[in-house]
VEXDREN-54699 format. One record per atom (N, C-alpha, C, CB): x, y, z; residue in one letter. Coordinates in steps of 0.1 Angstrom, whole numbers, padded with zeros to 4 digits, always signed. Glycine has a CB too. Example, Ala and Ser with C-alpha at 12.3 -4.5 7.8 and 13.67 -1.06 7.14 Angstrom:
<nodes>
+0132-0057+0078A+0123-0045+0078A+0132-0033+0078A+0113-0045+0090A+0128-0022+0071S+0137-0011+0071S+0129+0000+0079S+0141-0006+0057S
</nodes>
This chain:
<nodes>
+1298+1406+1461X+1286+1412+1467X+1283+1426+1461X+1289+1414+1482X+1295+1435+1462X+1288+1442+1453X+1288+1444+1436X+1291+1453+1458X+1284+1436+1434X+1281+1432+1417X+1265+1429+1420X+1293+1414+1408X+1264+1421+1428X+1252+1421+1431X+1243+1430+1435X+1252+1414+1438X+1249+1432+1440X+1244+1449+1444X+1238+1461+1432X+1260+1458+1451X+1249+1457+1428X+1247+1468+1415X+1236+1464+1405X+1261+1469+1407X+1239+1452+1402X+1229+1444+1400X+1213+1448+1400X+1231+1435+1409X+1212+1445+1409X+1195+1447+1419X+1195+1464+1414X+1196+1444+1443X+1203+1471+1418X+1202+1485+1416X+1198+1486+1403X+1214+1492+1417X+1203+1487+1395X+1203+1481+1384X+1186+1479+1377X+1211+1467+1387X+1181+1467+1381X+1170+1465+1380X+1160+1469+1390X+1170+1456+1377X+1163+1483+1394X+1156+1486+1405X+1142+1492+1399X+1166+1497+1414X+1141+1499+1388X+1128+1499+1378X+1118+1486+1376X+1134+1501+1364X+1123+1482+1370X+1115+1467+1368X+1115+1465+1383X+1125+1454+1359X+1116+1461+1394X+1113+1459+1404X+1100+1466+1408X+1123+1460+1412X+1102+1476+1411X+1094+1489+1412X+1079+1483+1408X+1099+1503+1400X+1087+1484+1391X+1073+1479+1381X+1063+1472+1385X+1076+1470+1372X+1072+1459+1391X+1067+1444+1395X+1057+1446+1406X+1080+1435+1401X+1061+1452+1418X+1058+1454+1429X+1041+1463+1426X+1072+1463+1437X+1042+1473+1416X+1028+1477+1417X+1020+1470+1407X+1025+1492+1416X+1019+1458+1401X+1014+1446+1391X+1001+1446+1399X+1023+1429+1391X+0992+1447+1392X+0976+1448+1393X+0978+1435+1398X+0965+1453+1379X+0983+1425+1389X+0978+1410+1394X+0988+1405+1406X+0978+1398+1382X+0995+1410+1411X+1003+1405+1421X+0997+1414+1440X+1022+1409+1413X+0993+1425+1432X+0984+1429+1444X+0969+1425+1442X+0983+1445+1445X+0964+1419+1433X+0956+1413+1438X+0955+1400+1447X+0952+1413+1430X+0967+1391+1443X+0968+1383+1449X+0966+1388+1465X+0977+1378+1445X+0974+1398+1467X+0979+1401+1480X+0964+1409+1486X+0995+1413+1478X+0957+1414+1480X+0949+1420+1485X+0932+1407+1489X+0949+1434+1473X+0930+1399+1481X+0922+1392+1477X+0930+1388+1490X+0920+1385+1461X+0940+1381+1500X+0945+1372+1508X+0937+1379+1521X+0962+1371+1507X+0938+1393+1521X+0942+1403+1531X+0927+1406+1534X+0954+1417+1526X+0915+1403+1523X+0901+1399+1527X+0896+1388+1532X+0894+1399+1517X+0904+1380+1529X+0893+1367+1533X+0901+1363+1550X+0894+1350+1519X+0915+1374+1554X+0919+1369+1567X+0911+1371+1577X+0931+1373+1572X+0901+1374+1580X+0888+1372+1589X+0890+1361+1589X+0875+1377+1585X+0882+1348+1577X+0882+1336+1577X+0898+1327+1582X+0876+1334+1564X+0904+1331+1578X+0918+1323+1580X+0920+1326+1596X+0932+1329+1569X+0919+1338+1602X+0925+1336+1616X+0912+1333+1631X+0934+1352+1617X+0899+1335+1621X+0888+1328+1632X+0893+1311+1624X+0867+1335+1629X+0899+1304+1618X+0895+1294+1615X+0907+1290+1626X+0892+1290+1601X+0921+1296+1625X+0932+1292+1635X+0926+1289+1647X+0941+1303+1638X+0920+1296+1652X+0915+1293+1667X+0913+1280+1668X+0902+1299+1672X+0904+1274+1658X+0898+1262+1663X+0906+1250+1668X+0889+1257+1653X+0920+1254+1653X+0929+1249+1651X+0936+1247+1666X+0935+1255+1640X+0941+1254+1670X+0948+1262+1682X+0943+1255+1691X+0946+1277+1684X+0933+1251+1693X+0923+1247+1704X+0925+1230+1707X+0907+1252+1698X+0922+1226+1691X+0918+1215+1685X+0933+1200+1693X+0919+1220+1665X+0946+1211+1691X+0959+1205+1690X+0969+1213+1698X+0962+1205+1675X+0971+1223+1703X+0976+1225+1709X+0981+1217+1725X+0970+1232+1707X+0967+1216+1729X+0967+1201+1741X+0978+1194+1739X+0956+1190+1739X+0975+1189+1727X+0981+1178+1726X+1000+1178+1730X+0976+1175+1711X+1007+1193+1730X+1016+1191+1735X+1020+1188+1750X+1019+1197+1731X+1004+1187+1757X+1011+1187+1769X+1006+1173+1776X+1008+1200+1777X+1002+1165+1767X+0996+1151+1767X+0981+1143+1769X+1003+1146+1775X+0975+1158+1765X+0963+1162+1766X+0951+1153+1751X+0965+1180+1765X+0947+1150+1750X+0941+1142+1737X+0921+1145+1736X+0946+1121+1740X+0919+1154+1728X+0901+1153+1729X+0896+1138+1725X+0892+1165+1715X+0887+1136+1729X+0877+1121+1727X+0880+1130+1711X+0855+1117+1736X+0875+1115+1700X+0873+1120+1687X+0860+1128+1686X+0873+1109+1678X+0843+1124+1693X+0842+1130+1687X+0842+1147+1694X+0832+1124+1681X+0848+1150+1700X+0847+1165+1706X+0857+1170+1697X+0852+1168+1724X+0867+1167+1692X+0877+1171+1681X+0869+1173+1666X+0889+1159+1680X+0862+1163+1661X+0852+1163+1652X+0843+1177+1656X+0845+1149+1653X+0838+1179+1664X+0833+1187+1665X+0838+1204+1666X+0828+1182+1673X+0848+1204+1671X+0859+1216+1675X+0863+1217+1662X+0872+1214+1686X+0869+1206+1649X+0873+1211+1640X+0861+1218+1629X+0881+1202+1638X+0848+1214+1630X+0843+1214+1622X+0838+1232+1616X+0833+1203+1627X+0840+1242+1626X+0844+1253+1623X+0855+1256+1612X+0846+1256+1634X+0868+1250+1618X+0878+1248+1607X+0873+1248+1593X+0885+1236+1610X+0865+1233+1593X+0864+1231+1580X+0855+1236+1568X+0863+1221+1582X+0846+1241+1578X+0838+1248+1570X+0846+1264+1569X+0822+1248+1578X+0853+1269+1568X+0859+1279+1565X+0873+1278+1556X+0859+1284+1577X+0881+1275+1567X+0894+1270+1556X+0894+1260+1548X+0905+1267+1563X+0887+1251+1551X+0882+1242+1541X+0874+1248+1521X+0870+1233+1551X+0872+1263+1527X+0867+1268+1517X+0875+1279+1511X+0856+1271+1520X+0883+1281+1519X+0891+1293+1516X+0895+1295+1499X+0904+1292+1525X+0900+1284+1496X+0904+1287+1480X+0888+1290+1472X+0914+1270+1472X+0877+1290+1474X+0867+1292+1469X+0865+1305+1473X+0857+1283+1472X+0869+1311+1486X+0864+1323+1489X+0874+1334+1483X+0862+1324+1504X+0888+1331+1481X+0900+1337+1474X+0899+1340+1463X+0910+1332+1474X+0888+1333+1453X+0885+1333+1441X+0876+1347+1437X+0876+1320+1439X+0869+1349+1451X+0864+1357+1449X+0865+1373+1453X+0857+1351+1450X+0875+1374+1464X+0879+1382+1468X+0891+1389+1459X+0880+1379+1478X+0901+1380+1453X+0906+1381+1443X+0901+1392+1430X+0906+1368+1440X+0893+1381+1427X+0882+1388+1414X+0884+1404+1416X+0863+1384+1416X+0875+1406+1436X+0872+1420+1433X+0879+1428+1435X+0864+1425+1439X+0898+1424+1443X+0906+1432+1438X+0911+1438+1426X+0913+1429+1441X+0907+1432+1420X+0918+1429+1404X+0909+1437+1397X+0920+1411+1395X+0896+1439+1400X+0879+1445+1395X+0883+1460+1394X+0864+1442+1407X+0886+1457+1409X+0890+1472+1416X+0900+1483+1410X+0896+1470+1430X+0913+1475+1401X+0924+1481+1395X+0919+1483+1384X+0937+1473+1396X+0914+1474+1378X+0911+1474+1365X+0898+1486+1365X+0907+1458+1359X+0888+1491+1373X+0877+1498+1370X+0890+1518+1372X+0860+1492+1386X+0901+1515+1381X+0906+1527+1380X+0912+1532+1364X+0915+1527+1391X+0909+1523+1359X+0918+1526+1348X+0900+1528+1334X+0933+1508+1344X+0892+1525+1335X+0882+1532+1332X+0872+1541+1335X+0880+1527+1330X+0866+1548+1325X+0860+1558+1325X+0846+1554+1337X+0857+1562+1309X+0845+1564+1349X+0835+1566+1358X+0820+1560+1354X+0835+1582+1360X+0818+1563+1342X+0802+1560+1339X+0805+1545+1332X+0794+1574+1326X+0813+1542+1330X+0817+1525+1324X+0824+1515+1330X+0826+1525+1311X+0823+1513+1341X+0825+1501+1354X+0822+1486+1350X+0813+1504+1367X+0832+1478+1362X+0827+1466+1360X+0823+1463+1374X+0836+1455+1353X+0809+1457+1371X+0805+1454+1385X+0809+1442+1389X+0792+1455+1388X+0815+1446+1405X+0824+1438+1411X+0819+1425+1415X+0829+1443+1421X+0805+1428+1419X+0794+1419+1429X+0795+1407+1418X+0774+1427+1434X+0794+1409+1403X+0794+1403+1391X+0807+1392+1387X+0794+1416+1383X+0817+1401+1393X+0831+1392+1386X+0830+1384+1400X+0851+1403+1381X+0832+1387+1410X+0833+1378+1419X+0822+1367+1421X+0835+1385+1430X+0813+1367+1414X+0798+1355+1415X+0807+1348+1404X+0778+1362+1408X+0808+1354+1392X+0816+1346+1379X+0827+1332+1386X+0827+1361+1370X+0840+1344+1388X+0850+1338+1396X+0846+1327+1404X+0855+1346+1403X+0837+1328+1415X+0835+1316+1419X+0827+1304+1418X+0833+1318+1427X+0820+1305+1405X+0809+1294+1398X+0825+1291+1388X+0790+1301+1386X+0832+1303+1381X+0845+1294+1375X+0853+1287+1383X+0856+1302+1369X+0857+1291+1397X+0862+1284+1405X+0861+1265+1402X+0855+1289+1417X+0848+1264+1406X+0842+1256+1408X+0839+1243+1395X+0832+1264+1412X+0837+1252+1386X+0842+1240+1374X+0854+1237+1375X+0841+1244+1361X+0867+1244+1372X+0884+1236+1378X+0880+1229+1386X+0897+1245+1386X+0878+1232+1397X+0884+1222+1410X+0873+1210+1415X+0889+1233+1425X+0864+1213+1410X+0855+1204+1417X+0852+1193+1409X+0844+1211+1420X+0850+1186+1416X+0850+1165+1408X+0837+1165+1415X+0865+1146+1415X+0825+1158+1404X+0813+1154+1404X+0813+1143+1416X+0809+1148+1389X+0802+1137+1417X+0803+1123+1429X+0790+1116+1422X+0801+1130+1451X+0790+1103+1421X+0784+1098+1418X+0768+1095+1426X+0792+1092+1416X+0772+1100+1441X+0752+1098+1442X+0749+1115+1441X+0743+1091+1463X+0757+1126+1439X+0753+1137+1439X+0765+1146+1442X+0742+1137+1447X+0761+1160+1440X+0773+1168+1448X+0786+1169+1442X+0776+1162+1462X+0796+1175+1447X+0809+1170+1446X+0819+1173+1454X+0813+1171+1435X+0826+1165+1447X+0842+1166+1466X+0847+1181+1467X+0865+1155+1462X+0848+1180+1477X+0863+1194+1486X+0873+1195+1484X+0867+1196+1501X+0882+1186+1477X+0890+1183+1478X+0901+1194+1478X+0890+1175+1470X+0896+1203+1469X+0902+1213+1462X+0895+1226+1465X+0903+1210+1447X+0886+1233+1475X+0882+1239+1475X+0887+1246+1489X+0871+1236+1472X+0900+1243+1495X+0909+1248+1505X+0917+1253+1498X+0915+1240+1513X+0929+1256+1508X+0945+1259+1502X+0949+1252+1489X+0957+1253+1513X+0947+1239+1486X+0950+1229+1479X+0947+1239+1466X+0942+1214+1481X+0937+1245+1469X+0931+1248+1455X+0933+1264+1450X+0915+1243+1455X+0942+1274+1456X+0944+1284+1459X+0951+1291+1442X+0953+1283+1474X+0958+1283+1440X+0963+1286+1425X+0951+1285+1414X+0974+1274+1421X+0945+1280+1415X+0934+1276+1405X+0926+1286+1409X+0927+1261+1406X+0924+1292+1421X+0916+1306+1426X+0917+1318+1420X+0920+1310+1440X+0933+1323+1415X+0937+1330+1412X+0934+1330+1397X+0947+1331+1418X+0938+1319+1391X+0933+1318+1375X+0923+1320+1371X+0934+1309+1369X+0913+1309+1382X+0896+1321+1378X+0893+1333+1383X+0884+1316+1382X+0902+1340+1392X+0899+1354+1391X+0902+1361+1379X+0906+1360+1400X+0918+1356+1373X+0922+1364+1365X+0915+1364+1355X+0933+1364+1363X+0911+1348+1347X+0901+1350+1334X+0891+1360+1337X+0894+1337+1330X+0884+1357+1347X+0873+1362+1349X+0873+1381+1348X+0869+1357+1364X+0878+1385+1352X+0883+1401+1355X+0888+1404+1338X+0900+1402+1370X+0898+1398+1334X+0900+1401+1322X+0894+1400+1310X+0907+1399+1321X+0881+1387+1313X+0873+1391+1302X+0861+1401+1303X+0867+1380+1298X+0854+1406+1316X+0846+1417+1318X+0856+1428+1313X+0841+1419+1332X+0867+1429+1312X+0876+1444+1309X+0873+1441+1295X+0895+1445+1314X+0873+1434+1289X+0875+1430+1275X+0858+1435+1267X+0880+1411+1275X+0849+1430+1275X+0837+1431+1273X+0835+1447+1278X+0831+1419+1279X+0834+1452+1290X+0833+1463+1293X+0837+1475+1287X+0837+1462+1301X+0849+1473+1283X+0858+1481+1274X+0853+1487+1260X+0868+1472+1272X+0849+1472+1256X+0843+1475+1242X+0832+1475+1239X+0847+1470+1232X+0823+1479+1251X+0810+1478+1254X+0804+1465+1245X+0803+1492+1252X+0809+1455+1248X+0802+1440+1245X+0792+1434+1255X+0812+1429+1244X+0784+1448+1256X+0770+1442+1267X+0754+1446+1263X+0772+1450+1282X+0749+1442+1268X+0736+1443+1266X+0730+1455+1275X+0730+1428+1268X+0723+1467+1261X+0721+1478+1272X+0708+1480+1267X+0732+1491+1272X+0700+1485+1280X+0689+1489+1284X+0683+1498+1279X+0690+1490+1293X+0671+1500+1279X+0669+1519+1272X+0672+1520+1291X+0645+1528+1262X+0665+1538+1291X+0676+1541+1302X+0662+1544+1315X+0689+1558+1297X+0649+1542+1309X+0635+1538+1318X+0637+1529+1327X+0624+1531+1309X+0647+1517+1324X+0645+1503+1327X+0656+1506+1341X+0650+1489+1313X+0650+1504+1355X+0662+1507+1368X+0673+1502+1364X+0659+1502+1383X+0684+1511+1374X+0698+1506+1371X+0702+1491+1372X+0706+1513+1380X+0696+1487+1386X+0700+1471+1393X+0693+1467+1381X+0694+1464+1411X+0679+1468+1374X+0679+1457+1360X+0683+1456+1351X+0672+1456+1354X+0692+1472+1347X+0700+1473+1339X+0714+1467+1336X+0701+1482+1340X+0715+1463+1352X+0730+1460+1355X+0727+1442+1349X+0737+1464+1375X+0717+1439+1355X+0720+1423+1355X+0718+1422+1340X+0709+1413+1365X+0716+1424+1330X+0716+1424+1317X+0730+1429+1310X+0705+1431+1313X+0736+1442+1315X+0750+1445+1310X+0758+1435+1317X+0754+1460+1314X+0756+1429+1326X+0768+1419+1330X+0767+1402+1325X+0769+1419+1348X+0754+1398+1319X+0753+1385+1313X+0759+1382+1305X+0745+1381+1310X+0763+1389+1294X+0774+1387+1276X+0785+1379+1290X+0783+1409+1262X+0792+1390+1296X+0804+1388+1302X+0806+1375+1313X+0808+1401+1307X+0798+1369+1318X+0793+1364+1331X+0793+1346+1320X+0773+1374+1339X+0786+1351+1309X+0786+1337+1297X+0798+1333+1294X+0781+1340+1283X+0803+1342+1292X+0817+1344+1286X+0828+1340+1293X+0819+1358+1282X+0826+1340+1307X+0836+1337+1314X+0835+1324+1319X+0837+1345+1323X+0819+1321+1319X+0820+1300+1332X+0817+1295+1312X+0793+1293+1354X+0821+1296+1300X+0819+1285+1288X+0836+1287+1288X+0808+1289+1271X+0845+1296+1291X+0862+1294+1291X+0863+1286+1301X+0871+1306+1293X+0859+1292+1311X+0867+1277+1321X+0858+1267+1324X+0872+1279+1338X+0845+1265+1319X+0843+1255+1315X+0850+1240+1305X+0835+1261+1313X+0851+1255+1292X+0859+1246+1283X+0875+1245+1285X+0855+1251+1269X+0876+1250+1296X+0891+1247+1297X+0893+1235+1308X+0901+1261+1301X+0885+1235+1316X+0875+1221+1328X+0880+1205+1315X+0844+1225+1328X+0870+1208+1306X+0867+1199+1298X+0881+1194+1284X+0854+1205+1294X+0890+1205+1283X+0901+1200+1284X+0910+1197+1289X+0903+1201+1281X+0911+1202+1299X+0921+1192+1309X+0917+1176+1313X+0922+1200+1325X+0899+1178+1313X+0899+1158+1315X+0898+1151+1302X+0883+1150+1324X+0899+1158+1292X+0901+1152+1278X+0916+1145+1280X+0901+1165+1266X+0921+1157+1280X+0936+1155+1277X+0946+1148+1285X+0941+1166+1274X+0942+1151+1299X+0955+1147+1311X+0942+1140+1314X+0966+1161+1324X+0929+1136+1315X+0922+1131+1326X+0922+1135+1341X+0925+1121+1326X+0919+1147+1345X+0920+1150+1358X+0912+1168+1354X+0940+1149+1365X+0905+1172+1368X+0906+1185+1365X+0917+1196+1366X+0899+1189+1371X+0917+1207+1364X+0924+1219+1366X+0935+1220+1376X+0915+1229+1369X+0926+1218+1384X+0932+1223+1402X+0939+1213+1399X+0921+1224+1418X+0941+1200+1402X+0946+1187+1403X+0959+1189+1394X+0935+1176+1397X+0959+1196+1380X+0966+1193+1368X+0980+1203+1376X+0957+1199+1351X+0973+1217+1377X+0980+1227+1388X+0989+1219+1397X+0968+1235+1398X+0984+1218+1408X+0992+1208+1420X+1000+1199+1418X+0984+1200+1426X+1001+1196+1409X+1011+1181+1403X+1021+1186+1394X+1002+1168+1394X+1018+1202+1387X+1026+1210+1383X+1037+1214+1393X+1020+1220+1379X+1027+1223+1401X+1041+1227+1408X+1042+1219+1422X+1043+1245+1410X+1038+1209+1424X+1046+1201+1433X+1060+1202+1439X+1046+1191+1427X+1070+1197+1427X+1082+1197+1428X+1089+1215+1433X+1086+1190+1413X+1081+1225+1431X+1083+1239+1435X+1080+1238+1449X+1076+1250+1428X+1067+1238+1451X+1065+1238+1467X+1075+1225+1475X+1047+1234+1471X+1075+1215+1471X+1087+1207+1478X+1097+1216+1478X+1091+1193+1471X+1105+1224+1468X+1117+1228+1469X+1116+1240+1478X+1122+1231+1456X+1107+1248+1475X+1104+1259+1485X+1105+1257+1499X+1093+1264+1484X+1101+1243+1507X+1103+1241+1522X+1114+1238+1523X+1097+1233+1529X+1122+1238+1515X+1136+1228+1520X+1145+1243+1526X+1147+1217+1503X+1161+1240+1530X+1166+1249+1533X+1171+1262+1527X+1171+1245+1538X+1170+1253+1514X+1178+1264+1505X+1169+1273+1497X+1187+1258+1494X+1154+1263+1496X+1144+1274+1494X+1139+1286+1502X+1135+1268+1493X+1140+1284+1515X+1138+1292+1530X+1145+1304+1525X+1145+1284+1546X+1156+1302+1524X+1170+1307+1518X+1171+1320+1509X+1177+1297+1510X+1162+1317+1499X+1165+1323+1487X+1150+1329+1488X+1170+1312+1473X+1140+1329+1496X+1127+1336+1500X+1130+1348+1510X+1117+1324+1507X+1137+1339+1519X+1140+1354+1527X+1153+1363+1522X+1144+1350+1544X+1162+1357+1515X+1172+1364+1510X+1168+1375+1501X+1180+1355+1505X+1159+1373+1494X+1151+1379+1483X+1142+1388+1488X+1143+1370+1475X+1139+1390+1506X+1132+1402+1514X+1141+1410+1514X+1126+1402+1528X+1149+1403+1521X+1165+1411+1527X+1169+1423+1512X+1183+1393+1528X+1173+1415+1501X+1179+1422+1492X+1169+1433+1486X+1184+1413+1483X+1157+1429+1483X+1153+1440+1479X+1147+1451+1489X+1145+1437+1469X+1146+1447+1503X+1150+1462+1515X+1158+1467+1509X+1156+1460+1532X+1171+1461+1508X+1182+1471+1508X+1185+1481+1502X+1190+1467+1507X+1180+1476+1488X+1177+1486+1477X+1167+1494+1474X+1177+1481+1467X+1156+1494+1488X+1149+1503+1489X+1134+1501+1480X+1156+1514+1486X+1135+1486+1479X+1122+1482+1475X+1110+1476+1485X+1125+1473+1465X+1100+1475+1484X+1091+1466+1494X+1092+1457+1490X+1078+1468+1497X+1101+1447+1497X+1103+1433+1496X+1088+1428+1499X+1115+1427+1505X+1082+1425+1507X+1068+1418+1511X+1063+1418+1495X+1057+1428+1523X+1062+1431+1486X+1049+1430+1477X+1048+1425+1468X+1045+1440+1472X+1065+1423+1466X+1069+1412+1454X+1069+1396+1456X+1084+1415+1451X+1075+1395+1470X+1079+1381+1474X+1062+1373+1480X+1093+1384+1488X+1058+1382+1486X+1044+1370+1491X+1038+1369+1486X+1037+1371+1500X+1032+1375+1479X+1022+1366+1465X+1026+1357+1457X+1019+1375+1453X+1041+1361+1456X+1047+1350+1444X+1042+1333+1453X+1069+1354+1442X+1046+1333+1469X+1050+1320+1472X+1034+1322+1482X+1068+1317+1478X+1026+1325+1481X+1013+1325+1488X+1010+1315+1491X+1004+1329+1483X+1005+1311+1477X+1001+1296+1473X+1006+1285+1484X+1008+1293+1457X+1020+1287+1485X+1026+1276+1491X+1029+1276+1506X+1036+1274+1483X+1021+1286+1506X+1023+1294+1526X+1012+1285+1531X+1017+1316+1530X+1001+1292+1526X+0988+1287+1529X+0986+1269+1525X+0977+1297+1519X+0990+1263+1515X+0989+1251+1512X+0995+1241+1526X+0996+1249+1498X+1009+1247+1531X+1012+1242+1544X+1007+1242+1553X+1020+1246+1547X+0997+1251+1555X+0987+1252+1566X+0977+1241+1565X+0980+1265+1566X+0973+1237+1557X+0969+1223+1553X+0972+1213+1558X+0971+1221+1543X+0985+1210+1552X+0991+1201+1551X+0998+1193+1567X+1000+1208+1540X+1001+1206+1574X+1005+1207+1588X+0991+1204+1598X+1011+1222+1590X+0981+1206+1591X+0968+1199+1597X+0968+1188+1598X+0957+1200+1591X+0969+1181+1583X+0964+1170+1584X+0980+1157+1593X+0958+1167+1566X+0991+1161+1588X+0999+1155+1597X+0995+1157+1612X+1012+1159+1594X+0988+1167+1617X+0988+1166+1633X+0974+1156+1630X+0986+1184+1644X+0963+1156+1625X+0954+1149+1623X+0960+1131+1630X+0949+1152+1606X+0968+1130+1619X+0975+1118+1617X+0982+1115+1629X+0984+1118+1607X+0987+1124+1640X+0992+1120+1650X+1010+1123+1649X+0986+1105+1651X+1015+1131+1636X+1028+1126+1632X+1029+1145+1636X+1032+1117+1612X+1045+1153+1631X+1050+1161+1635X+1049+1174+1625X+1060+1156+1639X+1042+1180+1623X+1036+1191+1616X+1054+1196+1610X+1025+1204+1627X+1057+1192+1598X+1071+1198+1595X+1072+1207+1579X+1080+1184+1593X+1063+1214+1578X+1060+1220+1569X+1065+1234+1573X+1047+1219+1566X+1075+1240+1576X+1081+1252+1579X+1078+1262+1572X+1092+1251+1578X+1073+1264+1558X+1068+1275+1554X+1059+1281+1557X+1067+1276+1545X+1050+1289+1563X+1037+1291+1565X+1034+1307+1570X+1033+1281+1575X+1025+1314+1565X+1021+1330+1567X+1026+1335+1581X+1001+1333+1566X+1036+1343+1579X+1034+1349+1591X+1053+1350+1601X+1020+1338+1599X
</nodes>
């Protein structure tokens, strides 16, 4: 134990490090916006199924209806994380440039969520396209189009790769012209990264994601994953680190995907056994 100890001490720097990661607080911060939507959508939830433990059952369609709040919200959430995301990450990244040379946020987060949207979304043949992936399901793929997105306006911003105005022309017209190079630049990457993943694996992004780490989120609910999640709060308290800042971002993804998932088993009528979940 204490080797371990020493250990962790040890890499108590690098922890540190870790813990103030622009992209790991964004995750965390991008979550900590959109929980308006996540805990008005609980209610419905709460409402929907709760009854049911006491042998209580809604006609379908009053349940159809009660959930339909749900769905239109958490059903979106990985679309809306895309974008809240963005404007954390916007946010870190603009402290680290000069006052008069910004990236506008309103900008990466429009980006982010039209990139979103190429990953995860599958066409439909009379029109439209599916949800499939525009929940929890699709929460990883949220974060990747934040991150492209944010880091190619830094990239563009940076080296002023924008289109500028004389200085006659108002700011708001000015802006929507300094943010198009970068706004292009960001939905033809995940576009063309859309278009190789169904090249190559036949499936989109989000999909390709999910079936990645599958075998992780399975491992993560089991006991020994539980285990080594909370053990990993525990240990770095001890050492005087903020365990939350490191540990919940990392396994976000797979908090919120259970909340899903624990839906649709009560949907089904079966026993919500997804043990990991926010909170």
């Amino acid at each position: 134990m204490n080797k371990l100890i020493g250990f962790i001490e040890k890499g108590k720097p690098f922890f540190e490090k870790l813990s103030r990661n622009i992209y790991l607080r964004a995750i965390r911060d991008g979550f900590i916006s959109a929980m308006p939507v996540i805990l008005f959508s609980s209610i419905f939830l709460l409402i929907a199924y709760v009854p049911n433990i006491f042998g209580f059952t809604w006609p379908k369609h009053i349940e159809a209806a009660i959930m339909k709040p749900y769905g239109y919200t958490m059903g979106i959430v990985g679309l809306l994380v895309a974008g809240t995301t963005a404007k954390a990450l916007t946010d870190a990244y603009n402290r680290r440039l000069e006052s008069t040379n910004q990236i506008n946020f309103i900008s990466t987060m429009l980006a982010a969520i039209c990139g979103f949207l190429f990953l995860a979304a599958n066409p439909l043949e009379e029109g439209g396209f599916a949800n499939a992936f525009m929940g929890t399901k699709g929460l990883l793929t949220a974060f990747l189009a934040a991150f492209v997105t944010v880091i190619i306006y830094n990239i563009c911003v940076k080296n002023n790769v924008t289109i500028k105005m004389p200085k006659e022309v108002p700011p708001n017209i000015s802006q929507v012209f300094k943010d198009l190079i970068p706004f292009t630049l960001v939905i033809l990457a995940l576009y063309g990264l859309d278009l190789l993943s169904r090249a190559v694996i036949n499936t989109n992004v989000a999909e390709a994601i999910v079936k990645f780490f599958e075998p992780l989120f399975t491992a993560a609910d089991g006991y020994l994953g539980i285990t080594i999640i909370f053990g990993a709060f525990a240990l770095f308290w001890f050492v005087g680190i903020h365990g939350p800042s490191i540990v919940e971002p990392a396994i976000a993804a797979i908090t919120y995907a259970n909340i899903e998932t624990n839906f649709k088993l009560l949907q089904a009528g079966e026993h919500a056994d997804k043990i990991l979940t926010p909170g």
